[in-house]
C-alpha positions in Angstrom: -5.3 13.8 -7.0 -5.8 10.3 -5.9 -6.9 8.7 -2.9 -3.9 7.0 -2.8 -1.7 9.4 -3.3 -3.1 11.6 -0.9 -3.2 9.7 1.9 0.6 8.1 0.7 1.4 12.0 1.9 -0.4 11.5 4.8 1.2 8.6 5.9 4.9 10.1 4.6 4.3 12.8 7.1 3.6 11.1 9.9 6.1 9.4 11.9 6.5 5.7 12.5 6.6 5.5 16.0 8.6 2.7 18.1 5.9 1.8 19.7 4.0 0.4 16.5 6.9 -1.5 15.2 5.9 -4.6 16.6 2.4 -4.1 14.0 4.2 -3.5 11.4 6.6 -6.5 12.0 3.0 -8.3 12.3 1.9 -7.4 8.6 5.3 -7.9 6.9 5.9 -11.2 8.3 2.4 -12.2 7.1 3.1 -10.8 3.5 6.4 -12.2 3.8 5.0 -16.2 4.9 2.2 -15.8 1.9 4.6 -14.4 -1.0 6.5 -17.6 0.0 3.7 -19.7 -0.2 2.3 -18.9 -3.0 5.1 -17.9 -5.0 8.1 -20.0 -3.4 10.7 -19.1 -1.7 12.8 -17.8 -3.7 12.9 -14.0 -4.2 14.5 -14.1 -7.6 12.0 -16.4 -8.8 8.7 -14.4 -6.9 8.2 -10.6 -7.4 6.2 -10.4 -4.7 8.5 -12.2 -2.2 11.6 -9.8 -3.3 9.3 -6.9 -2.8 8.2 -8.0 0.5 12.2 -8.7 1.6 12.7 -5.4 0.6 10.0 -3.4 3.0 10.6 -5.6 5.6 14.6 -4.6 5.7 13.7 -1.0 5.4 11.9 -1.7 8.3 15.0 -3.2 10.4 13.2 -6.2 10.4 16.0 -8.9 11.9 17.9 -11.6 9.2 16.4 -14.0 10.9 12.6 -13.0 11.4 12.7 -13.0 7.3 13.8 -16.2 6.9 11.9 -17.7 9.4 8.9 -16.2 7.4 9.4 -17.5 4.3 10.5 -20.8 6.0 7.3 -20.5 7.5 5.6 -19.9 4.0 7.6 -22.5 2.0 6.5 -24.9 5.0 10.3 -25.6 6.1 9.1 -25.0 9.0 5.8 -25.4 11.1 3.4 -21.9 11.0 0.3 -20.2 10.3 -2.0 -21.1 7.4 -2.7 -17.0 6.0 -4.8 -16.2 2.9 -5.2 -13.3 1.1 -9.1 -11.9 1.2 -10.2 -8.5 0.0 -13.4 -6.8 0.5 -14.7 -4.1 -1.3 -17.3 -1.5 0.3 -17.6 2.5 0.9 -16.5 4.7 3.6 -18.4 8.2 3.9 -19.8 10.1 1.8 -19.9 7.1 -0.6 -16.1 6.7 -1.3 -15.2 3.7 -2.9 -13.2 1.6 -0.7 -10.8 -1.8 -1.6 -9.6 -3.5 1.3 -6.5 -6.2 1.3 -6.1 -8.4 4.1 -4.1 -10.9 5.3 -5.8 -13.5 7.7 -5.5 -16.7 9.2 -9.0 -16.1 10.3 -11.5 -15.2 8.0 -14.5 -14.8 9.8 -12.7 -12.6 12.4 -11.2 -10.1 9.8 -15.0 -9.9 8.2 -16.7 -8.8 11.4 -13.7 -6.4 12.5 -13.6 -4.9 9.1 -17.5 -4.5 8.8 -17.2 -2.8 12.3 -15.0 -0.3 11.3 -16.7 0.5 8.6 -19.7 1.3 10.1 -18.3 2.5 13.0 -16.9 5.4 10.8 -20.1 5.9 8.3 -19.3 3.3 5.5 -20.2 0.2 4.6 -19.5 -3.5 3.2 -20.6 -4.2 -0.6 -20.0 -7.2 -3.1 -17.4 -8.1 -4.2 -16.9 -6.3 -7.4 -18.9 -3.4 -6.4 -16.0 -0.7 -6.5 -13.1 -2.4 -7.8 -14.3 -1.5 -11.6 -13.5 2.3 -10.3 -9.4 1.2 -10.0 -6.6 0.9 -12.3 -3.6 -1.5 -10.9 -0.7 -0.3 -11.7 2.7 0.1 -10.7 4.1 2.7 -8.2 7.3 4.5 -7.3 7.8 8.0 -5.7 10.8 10.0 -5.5 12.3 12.8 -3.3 12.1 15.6 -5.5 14.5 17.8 -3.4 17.6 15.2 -4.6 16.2 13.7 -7.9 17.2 15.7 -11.6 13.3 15.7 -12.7 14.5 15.8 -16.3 17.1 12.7 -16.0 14.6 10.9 -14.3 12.0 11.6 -16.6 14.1 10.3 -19.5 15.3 6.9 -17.6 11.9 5.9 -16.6 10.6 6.5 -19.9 13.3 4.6 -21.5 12.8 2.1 -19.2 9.4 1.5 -20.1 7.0 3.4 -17.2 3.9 5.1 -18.3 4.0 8.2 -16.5 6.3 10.8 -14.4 4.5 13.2 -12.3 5.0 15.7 -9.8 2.4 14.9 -6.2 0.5 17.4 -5.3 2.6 18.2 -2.6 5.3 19.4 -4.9 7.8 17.7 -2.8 7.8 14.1 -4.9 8.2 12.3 -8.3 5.2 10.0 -8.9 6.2 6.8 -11.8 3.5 4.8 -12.6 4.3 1.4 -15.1 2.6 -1.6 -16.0 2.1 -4.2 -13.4 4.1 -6.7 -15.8 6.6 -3.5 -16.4 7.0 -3.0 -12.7 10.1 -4.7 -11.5 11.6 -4.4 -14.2 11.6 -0.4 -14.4 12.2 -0.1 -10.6 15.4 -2.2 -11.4 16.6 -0.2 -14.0 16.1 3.2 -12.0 17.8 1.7 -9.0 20.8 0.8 -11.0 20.9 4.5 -12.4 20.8 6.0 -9.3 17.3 6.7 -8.6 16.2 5.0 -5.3 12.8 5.1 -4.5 11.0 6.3 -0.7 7.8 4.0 -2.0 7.9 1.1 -4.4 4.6 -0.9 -4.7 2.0 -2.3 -7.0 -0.7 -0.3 -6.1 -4.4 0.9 -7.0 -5.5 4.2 -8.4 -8.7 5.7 -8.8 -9.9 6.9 -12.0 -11.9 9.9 -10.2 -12.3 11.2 -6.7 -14.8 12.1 -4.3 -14.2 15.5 -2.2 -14.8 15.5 1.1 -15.4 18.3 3.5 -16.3 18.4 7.3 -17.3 15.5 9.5 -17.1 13.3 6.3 -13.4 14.6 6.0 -12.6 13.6 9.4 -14.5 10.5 9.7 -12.5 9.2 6.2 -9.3 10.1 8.0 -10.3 8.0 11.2 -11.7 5.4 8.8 -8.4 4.9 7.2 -6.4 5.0 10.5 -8.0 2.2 11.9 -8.1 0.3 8.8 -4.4 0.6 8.8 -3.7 -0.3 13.2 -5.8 -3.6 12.2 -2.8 -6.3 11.7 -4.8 -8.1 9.3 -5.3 -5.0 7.0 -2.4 -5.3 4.2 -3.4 -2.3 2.2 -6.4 0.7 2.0 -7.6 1.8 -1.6 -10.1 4.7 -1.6 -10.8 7.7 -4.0 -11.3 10.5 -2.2 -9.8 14.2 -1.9 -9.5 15.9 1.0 -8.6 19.5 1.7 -5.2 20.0 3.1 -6.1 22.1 6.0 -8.3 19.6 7.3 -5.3 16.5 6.8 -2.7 19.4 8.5 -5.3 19.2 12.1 -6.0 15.5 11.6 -2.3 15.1 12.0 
């Protein structure tokens, strides 16, 4: 099982509390004013834009906070010069680690990132160091509970996607596609009737590294922090942990 996908569950099965909307507000509205900028502002025209819509309403992110973002982005209006960095690196017990980020301050994101990583037992590499060990790909989960695994199976197939899968969990259905395949599949579904709990170009690791212990634990904090830091977009990493150490970390 991959990194990913495990700690996808993990964060699943927590609840978002009210009190962190405001951070995640913070990281959409970044994603939202880059998309823009890089891809214009128009979402039929920018994947990446119309994905980035999309989380941020699921979120109850306001009309208006969108579109002042991608004003923002398209430079309608004045804002925040972000860029997209990504580091690359190992937590512990040598886990390969990929790092997006979203910063309108470079050399601040560097340090805190470093920090955290060795705060936790990992460490900053090259660039290129890890990133070999990943496949990008395209992502959607479904709740099994209310989705015919043999209907679905056949329209995402059709539709082009590589893979159907149940998590390890047992409680989801995992499509992976092409990134060029992506929206495209995720369209199609949608329009069947499938909608998806998680849509996202993502990165999976070929192979895993099982952790036990301290290591376990210290992976777990790793990744929590990586994820409270507003400039942290996304958290790749190939390790495995066992459940009864995720169910007391919760």
């Amino acid at each position: 099982m991959s990194g990913h996908n495990k700690w996808s569950t993990i964060k699943h099965k927590k609840a978002k509390e009210d009190s962190k909307r405001g951070a995640i507000f913070t990281k959409l509205i970044k994603e939202l004013t880059i998309a823009a900028k890089e891809g214009g502002g128009n979402p039929e025209a920018n994947p990446r834009l119309r994905m980035a819509i999309e989380k941020a309403k699921e979120a109850n992110m306001p009309k208006q906070n969108i579109e002042k973002a991608i004003k923002k982005g398209t430079g309608e209006l004045p804002g925040v010069s972000y860029e997209d960095v990504v580091y690359e690196g190992y937590g512990p017990g040598g886990v390969a680690m990929i790092i997006e980020t979203t910063t309108d301050n470079r050399q601040r994101t560097t340090a805190s990132v470093r920090h955290l990583l060795n705060k936790y037992g990992g460490s900053l590499g090259e660039n290129g160091c890890v990133s070999w060990m990943f496949d990008y790909v395209g992502y959607m989960s479904f709740d099994k509970s209310s989705t015919d695994e043999e209907a679905l199976f056949e329209a995402a197939l059709e539709a082009g996607a590589k893979d159907v899968n149940e998590s390890e969990d047992g409680t989801l259905f995992e499509v992976t596609t092409e990134v060029k395949d992506f929206v495209g599949v995720k369209e199609t579904l949608e329009k069947q009737g499938f909608k998806p709990i998680d849509a996202e170009l993502t990165k999976i690791p070929q192979n895993t590294v099982k952790l036990e212990g301290d290591k376990a634990v210290s992976m777990l904090k790793l990744m929590d922090a990586l994820e409270e830091d507003d400039d942290v977009s996304n958290v790749y990493a190939n390790f495995d942990i066992p459940d009864e150490i995720i169910e007391k970390f919760e």
